[in-house]
Rosetta silent file (secondary structure, phi, psi, omega in degrees, C-alpha in Angstrom):
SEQUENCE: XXXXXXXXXXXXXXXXXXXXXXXXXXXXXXXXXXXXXXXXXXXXXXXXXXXXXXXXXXXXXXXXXXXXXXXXXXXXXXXXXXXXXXXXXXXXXXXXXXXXXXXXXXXXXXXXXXXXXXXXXXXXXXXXXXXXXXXXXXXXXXXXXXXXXXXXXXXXXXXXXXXXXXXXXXXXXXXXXXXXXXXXXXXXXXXXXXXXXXXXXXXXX
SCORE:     score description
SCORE:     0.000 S_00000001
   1 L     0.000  134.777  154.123   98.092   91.869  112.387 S_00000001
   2 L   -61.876  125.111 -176.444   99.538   94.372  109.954 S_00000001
   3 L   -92.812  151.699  150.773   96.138   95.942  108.259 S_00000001
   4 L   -74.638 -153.901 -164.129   97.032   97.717  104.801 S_00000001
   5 L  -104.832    2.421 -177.628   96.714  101.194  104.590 S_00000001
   6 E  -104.784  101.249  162.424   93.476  100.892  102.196 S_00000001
   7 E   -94.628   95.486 -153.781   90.603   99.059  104.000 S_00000001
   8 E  -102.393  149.194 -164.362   87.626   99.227  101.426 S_00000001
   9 E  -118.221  114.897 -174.979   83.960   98.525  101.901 S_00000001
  10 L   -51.749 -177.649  169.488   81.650   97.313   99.621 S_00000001
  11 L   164.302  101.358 -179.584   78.074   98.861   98.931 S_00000001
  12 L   -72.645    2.366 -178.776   75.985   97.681   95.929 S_00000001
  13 L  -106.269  -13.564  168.501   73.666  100.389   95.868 S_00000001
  14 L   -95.994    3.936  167.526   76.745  103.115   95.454 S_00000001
  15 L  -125.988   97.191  157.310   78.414  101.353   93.253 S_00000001
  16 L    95.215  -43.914 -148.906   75.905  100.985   90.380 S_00000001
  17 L    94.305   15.200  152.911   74.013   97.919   91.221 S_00000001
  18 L   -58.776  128.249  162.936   77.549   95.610   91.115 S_00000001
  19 L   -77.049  173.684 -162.705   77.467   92.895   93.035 S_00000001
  20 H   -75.539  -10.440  159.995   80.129   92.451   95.798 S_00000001
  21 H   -72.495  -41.254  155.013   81.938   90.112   93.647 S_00000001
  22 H   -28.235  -63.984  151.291   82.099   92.836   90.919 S_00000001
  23 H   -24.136  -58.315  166.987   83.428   95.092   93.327 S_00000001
  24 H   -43.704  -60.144 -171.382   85.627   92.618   94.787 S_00000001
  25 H   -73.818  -28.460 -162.106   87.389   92.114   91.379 S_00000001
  26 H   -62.115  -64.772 -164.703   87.350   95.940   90.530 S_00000001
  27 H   -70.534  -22.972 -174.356   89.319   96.936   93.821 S_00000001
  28 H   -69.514  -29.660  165.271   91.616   93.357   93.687 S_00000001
  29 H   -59.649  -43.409  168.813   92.817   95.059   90.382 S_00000001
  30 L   -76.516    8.844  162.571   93.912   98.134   91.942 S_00000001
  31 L   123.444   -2.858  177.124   95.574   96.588   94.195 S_00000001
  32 L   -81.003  139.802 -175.098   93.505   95.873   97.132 S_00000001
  33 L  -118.534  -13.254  168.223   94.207   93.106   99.305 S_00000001
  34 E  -137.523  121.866 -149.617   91.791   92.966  102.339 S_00000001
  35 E  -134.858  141.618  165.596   87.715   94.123  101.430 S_00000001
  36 E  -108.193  148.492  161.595   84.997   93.784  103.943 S_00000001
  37 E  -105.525  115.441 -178.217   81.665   93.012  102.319 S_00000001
  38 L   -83.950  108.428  174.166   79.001   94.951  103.522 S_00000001
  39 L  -137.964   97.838 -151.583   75.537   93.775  103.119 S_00000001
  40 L   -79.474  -41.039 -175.058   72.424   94.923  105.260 S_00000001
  41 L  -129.304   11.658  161.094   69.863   93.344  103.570 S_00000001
  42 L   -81.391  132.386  161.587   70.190   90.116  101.553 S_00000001
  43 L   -42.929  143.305  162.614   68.590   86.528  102.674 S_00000001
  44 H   -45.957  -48.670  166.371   71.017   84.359  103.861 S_00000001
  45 H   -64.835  -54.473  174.370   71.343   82.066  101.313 S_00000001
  46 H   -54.861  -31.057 -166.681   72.095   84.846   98.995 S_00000001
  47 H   -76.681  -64.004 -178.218   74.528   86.628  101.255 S_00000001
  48 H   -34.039  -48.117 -134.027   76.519   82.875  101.714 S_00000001
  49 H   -96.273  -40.624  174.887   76.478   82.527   98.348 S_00000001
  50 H   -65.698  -30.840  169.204   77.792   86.120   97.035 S_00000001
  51 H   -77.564  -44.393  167.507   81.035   85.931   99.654 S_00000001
  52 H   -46.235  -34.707  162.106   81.649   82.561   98.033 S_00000001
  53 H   -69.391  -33.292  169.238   81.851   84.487   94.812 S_00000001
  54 H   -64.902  -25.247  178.269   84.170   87.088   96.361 S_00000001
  55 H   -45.664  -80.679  174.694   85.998   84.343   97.980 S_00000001
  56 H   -17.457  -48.165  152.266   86.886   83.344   94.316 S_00000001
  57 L  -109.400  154.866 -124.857   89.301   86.018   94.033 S_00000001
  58 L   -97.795  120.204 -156.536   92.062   85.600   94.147 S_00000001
  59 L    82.490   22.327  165.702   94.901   87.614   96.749 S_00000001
  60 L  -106.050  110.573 -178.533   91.862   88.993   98.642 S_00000001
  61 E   -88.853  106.749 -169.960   91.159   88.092  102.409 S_00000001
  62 E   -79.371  149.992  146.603   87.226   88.829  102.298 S_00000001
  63 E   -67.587   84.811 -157.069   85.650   90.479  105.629 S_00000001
  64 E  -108.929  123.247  169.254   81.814   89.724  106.265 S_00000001
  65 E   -55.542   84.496 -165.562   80.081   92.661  108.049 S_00000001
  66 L    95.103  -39.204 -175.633   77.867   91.498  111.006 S_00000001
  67 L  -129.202  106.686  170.317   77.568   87.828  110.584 S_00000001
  68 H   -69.545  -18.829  167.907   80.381   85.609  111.939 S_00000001
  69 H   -60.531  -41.720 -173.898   77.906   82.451  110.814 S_00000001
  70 H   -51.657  -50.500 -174.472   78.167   83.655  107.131 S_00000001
  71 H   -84.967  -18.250  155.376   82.072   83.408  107.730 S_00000001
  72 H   -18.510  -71.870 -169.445   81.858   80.433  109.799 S_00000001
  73 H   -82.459  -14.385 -162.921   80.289   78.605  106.456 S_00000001
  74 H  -102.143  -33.835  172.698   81.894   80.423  103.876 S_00000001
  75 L    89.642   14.857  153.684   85.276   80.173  105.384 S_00000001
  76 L   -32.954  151.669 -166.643   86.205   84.230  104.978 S_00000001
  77 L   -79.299    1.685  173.247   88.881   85.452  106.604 S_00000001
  78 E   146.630  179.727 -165.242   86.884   87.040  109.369 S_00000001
  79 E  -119.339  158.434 -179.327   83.708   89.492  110.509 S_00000001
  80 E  -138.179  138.553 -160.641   83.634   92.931  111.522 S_00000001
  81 E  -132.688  114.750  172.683   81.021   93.425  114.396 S_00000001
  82 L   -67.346 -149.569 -176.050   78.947   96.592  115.244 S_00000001
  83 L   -90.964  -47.647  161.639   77.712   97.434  118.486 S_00000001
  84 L   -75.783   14.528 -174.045   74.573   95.379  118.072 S_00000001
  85 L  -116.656 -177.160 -178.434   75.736   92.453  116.825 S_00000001
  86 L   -43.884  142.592 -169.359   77.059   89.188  118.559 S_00000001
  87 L   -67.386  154.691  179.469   79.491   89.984  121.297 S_00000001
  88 L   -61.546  -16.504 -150.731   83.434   89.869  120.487 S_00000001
  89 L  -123.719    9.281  165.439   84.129   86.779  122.317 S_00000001
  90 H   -92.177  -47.179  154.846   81.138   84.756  120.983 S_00000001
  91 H   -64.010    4.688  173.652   82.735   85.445  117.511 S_00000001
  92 H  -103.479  -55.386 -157.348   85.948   84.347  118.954 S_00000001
  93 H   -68.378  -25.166  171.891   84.528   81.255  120.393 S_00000001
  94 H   -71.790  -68.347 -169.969   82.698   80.622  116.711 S_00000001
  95 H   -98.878   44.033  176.361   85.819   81.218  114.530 S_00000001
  96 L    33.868 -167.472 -169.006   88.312   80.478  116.752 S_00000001
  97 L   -71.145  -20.222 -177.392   91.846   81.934  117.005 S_00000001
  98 L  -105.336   20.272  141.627   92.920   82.421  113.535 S_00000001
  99 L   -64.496  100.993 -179.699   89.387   84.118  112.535 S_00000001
 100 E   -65.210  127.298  178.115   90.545   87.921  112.118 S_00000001
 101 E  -118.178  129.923  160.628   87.675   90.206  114.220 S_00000001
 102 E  -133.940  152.338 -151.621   87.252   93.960  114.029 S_00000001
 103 E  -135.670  163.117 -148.580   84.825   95.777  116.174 S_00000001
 104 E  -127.593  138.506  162.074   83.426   99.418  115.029 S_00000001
 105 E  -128.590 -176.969  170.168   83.683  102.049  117.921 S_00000001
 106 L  -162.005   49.909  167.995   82.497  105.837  118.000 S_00000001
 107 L   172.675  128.532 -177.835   84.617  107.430  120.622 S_00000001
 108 H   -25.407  -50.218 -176.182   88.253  107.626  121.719 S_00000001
 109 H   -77.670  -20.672  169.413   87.064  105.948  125.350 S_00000001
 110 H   -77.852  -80.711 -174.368   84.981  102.927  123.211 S_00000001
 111 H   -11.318  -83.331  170.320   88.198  102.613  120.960 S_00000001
 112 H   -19.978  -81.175 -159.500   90.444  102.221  124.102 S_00000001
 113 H   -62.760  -26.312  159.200   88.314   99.878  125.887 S_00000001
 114 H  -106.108   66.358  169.836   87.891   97.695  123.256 S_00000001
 115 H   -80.016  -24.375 -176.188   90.978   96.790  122.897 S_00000001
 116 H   -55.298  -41.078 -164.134   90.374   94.196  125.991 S_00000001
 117 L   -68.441  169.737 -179.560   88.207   92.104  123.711 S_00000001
 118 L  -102.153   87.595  160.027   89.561   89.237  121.336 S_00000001
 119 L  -144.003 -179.970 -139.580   89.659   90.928  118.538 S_00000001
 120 L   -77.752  -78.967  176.443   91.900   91.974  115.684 S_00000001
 121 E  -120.160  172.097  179.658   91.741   95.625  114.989 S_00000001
 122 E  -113.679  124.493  173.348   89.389   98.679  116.306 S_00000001
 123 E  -108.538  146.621  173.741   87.629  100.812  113.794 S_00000001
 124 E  -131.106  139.407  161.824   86.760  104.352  115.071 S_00000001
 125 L  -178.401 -136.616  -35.856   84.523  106.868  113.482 S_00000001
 126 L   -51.571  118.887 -174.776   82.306  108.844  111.731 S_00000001
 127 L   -63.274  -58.860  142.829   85.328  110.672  111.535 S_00000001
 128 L  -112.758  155.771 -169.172   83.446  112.909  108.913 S_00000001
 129 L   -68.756  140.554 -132.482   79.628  113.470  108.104 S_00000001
 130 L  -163.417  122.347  157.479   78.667  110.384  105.940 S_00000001
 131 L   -57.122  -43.585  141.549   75.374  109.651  104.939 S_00000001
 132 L   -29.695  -29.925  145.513   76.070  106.075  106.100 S_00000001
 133 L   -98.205 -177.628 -154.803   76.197  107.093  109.673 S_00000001
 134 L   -82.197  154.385  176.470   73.499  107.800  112.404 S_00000001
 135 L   -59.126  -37.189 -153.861   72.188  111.038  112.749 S_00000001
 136 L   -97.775   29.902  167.725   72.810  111.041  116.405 S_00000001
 137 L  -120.119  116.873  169.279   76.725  110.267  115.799 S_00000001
 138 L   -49.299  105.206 -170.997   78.867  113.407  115.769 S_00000001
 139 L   -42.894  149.064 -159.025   81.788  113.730  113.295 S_00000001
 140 L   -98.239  -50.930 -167.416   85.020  112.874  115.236 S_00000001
 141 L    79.143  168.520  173.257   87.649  114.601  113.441 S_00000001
 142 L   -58.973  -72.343 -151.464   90.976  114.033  112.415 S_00000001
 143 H   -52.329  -33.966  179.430   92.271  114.858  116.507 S_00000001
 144 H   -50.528   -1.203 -173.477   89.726  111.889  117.846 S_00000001
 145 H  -112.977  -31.601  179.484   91.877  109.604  115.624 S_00000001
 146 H   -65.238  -41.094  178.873   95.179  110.962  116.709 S_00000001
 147 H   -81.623  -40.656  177.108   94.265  110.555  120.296 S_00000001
 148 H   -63.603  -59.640  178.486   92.692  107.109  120.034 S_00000001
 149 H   -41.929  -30.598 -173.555   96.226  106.045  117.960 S_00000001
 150 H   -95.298  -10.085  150.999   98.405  107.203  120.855 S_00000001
 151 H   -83.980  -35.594 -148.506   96.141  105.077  123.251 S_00000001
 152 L   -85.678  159.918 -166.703   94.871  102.509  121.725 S_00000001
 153 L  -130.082    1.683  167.565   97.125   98.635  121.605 S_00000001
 154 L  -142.603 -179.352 -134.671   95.882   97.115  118.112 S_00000001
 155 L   -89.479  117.863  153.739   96.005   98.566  114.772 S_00000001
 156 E  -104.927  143.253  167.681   93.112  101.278  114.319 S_00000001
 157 E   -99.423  155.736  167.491   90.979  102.191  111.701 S_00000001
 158 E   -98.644  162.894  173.972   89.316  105.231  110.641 S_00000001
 159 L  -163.515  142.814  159.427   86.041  105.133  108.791 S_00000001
 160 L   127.879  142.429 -179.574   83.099  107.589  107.932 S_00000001
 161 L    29.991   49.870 -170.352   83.154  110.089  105.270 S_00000001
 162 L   -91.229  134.286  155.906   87.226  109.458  104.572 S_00000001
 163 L   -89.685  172.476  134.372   88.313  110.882  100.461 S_00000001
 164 L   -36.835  -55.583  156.607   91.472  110.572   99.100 S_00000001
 165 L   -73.800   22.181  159.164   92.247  114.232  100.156 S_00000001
 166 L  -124.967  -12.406  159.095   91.625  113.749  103.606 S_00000001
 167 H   -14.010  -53.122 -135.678   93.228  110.346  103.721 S_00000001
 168 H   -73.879  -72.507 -148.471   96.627  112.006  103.897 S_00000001
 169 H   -70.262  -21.170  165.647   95.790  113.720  107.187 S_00000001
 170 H   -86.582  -32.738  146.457   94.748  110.537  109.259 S_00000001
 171 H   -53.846  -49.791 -173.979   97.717  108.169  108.530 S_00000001
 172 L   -70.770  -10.602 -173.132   99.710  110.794  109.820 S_00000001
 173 L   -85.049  -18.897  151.618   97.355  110.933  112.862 S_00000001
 174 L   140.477    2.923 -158.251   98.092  107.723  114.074 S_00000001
 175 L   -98.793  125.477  152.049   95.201  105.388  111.768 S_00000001
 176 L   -86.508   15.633  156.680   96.640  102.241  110.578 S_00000001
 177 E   176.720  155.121 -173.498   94.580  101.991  107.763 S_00000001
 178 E  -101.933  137.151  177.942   91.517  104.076  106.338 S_00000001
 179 E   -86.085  129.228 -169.186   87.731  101.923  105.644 S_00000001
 180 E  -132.334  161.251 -163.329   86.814  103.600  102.766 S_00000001
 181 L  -132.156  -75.091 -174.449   83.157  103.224  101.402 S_00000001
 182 H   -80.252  -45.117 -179.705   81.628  105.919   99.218 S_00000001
 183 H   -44.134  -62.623  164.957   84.990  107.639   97.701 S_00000001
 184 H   -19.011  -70.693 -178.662   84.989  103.949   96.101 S_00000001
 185 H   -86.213  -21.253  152.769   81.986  102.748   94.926 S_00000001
 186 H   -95.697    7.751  171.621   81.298  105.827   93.178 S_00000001
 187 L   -97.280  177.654 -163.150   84.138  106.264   91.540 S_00000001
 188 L   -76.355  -34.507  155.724   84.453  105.845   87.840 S_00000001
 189 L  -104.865   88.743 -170.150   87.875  104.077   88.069 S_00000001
 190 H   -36.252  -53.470 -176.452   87.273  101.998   90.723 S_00000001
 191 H   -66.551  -52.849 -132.876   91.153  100.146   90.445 S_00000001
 192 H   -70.187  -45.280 -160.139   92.555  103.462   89.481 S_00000001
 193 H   -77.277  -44.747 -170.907   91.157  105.140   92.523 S_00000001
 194 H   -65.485  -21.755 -153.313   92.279  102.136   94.566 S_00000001
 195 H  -103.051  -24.935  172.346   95.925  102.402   93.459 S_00000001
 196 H   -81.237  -50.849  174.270   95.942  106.393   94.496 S_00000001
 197 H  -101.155   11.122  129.612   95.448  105.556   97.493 S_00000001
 198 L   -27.130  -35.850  176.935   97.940  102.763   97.876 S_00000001
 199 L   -64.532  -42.044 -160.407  100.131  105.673   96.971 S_00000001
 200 L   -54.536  -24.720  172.397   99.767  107.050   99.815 S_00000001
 201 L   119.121  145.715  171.027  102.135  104.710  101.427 S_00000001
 202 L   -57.369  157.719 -166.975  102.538  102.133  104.924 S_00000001
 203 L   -94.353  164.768 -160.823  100.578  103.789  107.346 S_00000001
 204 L   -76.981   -9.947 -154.619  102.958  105.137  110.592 S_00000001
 205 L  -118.962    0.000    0.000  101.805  102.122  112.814 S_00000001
């Protein structure tokens, strides 16, 4: 799969109190075309029911964070699966082959190996310190992304604590597209913000 070079992540408590369909439409205006929605803590029935509202718009392939059932029922274009959550090939065996999988790593030698698994793309980070990741995960850097790109055999992402200015510096490093979280959801023009870094260009990969 070609990724784009913006991957953006919802989060309803940084942006505002929006819900992820709010969100959803704010970055499909600037230009975004694939959003994972990120939710930690809704009931199930609420969580189904808010990707069917993201679902609703329209030139966005929605992403569900953790639970391949949710995309299963909702019919989302695929799950992105941490380290604790159902294994990749049990999420393979649930959505079958054309359910798009991405699997979050947090070191050049995790990155690598899971590439073996069936899944889509490899996210690697915290790249940079992020309030959103664990204490006990080290910032990465730019070269941990460069070196995972020249290893690695599906499209990587970076994610934790990525701006717009440091954006730049990780495409050229080998990232086929950046997860972007917080630069997002706080800013005040959510499309606007979305569309700078669209600027930025196809990623080298």
């Amino acid at each position: 799969m070609r990724l784009p070079v913006l991957y953006p992540i919802t989060d309803r408590g940084l942006a505002s109190g929006r819900s992820h369909a709010e969100i959803v439409r704010l970055l499909a205006d600037g230009g975004s075309t694939l959003v994972q929605v990120r939710e930690k803590w809704m009931p199930d029935g609420l969580l189904t029911a808010a990707v069917r509202e993201c679902l609703a718009v329209k030139g966005v392939r929605i992403i569900v964070n953790d639970r391949p059932d949710v995309v299963k029922v909702t019919g989302a274009a695929g799950v992105h699966l941490g380290e604790e959550d159902l294994p990749a090939d049990a999420a393979r065996a649930l959505l079958g082959e054309r359910g798009l999988i991405g699997v979050s790593t947090h070191s050049v030698e995790d990155a690598v190996r899971a590439c073996a698994l069936p899944v889509d793309y490899v996210a690697l980070g915290p790249v940079f310190g992020t309030p959103n990741a664990s204490l006990d995960r080290p910032a990465l850097g730019v070269e941990a992304v460069a070196l995972a790109a020249r290893r690695v055999t599906l499209p990587l992402v970076a994610i934790g604590g990525i701006t717009l200015e440091s954006a730049s510096a990780l495409l050229e490093a080998g990232a086929a597209s950046v997860a972007v979280i917080s630069d997002l959801m706080t800013a005040t023009d959510m499309p606007a913000r979305v569309r700078a870094y669209l600027a930025l260009g196809p990623s080298p990969r």
